[in-house]
N, C-alpha and C positions, 0 to 999 in steps of 0.2 A: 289682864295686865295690872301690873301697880300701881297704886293711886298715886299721882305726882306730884302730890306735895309729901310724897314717903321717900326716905332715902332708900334707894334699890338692894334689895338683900344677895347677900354675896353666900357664891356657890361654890364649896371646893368640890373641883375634878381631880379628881386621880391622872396623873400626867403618866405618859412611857417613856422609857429610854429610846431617841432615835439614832441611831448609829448611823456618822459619816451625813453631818446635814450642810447645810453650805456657808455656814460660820467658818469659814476656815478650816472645814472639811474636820472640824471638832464634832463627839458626839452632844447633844443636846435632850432636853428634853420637849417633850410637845402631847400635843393631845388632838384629834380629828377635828376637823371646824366645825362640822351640822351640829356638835353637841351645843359649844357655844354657842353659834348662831340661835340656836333656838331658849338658851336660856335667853339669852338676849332679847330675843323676839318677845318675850316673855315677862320682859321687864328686870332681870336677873344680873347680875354681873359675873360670869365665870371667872374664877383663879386656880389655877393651877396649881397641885399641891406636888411635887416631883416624888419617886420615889427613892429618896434616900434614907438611911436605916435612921439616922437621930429622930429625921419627923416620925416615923413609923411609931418607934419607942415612945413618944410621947404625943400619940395621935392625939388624946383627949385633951391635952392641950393646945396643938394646931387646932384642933375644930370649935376652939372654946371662944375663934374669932370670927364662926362662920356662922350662916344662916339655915344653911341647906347643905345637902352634898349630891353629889353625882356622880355614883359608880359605873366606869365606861367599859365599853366592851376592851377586845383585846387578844392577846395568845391565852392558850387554855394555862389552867391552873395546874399545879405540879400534884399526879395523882398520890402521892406520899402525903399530900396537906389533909387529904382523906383515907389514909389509910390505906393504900395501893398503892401496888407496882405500876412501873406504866409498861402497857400490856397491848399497845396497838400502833402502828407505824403510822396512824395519821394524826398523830399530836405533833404539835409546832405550837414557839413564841413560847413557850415555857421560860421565864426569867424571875428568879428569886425574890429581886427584891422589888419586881409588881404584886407578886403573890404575897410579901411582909407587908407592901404597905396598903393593898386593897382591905385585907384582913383586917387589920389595924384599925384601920379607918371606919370600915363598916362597924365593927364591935364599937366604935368609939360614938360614932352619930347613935347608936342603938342605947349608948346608958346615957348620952347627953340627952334623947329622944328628940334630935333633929328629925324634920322631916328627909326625905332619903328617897332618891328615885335609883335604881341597880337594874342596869340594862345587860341584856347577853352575859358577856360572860360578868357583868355584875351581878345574874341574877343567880350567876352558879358560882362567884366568892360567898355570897350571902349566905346558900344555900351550907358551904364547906362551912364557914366560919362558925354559923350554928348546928354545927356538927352530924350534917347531910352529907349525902356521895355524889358523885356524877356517873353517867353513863358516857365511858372514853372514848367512844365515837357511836354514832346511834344508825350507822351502818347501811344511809343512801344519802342524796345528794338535795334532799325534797326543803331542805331548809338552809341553801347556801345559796345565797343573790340570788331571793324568791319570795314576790312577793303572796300573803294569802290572807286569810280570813279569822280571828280569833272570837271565839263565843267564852262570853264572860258572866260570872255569875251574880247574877241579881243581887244588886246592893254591895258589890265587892267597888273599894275603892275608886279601881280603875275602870269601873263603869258608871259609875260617878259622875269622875273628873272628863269622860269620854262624853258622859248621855246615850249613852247606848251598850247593850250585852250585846251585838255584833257588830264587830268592829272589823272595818277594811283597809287595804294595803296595810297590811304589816309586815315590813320588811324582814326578811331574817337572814342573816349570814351565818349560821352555827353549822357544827356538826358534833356537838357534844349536848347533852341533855342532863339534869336533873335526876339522878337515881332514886337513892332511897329520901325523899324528905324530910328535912329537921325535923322535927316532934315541934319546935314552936310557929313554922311556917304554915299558912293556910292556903292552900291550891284555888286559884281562881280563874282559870282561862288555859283556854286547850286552842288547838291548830283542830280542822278534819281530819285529820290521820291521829289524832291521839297524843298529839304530843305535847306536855304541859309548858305554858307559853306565859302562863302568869302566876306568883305567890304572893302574896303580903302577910305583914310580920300585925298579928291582934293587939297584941300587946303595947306595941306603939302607935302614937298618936298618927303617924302617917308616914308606914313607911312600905313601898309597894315594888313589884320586878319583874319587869315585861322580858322574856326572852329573844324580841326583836328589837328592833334601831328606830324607834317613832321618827328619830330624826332625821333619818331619812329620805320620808316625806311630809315632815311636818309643813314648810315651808310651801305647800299648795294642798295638805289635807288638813282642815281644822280639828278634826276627831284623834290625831295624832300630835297636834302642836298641842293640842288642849291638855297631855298630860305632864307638858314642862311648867304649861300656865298653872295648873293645879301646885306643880310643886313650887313655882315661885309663889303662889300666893299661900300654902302653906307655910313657907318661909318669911314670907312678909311681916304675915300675922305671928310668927313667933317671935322676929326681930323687933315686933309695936309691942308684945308683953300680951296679945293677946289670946285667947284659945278658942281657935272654932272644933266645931263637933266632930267629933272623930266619923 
């Protein structure tokens, strides 16, 4: 948690277009609640960054107000942002301008060197953004509303911020995976069946991308709340001027 005589560091979310909400049966924009609640839990304040094209264009300046950021899951990414066709009938939630402004966003916390947590499908923007593939569907059911077990590798971030290289309940809702990896991402955590479930970026001071929803069960597993607490309190200490150890 954050020291309370600190003002709370603020978190931009990447928000969705929700169509037909009960505003007036206007569309809106919104973001899942676990993500919040658990900055929160965290000591964090989540704001919501919408995607509209102006912010996108000028991410680096939206985030020039922010502490931290929170790349959330969502519909898969549009396979052309990498280089493909799209080539499989169980892609859904493809919408442009999540894909403009996840993009955006992430490059933009990456050369301000915010700290940056990139969940599911943040951890395959990340991946696109620095100029990685995905795999358009990974061709069973073993990682949609399922929870499992992820082994992570000694001294990688997220076991860390964890306390542990095997970590449990980790929720996953995906059917898309991670292909070829950037050249500047570093592989840290797998599922039992092989499936890469965690990268972090070397180069920056902290920024990390679990292929499951911590949030999920943050809120009764401390080993999963503990990697919001990580990134608030990296954000903390960047918003106090300070620098802890990478």
């Amino acid at each position: 948690m954050v020291g309370m005589d600190s003002p709370p560091p603020l978190i931009a979310v990447c928000a969705r277009v929700l169509t037909f909400s009960d505003e007036g049966k206007r569309d809106a924009f919104s973001s899942s609640q676990p993500y919040s609640r658990a900055v929160a839990r965290a000591g964090g304040v989540p704001v919501l960054v919408p995607p509209i094209r102006q912010l996108a264009r000028n991410a680096v300046t939206v985030l020039q107000h922010f502490d931290g950021v929170l790349l959330p899951g969502g519909g898969d990414v549009d396979p052309r942002r990498y280089g493909e066709e799209p080539d499989d009938d169980t892609l859904y939630g493809i919408v442009p301008d999540h894909d403009d402004l996840d993009i955006a966003v992430c490059l933009a916390a990456i050369e301000l060197d915010l700290p940056m947590l990139a969940l599911c499908r943040g951890m395959q923007v990340l991946n696109v953004a620095l100029g990685g593939t995905l795999v358009q569907d990974i061709g069973n059911s073993d990682h949609w509303m399922r929870e499992h077990p992820v082994h992570l590798t000694e001294g990688c971030k997220l076991a860390e911020a964890t306390g542990t290289t095997d970590l449990e309940h980790c929720h996953s809702v995906h059917h898309q995976g991670l292909g070829e990896v950037a050249e500047p991402l570093l592989p840290c955590g797998w599922s039992p069946d092989g499936q890469l479930e965690a990268v972090e970026l070397p180069t920056s001071t902290w920024v990390v991308a679990a292929q499951w929803h911590p949030e999920d069960t943050a809120s009764h597993k401390p080993q999963q709340q503990a990697i919001y607490d990580e990134l608030i309190r990296r954000a903390a200490a960047r918003a106090a001027g300070e620098r802890l150890r990478a």
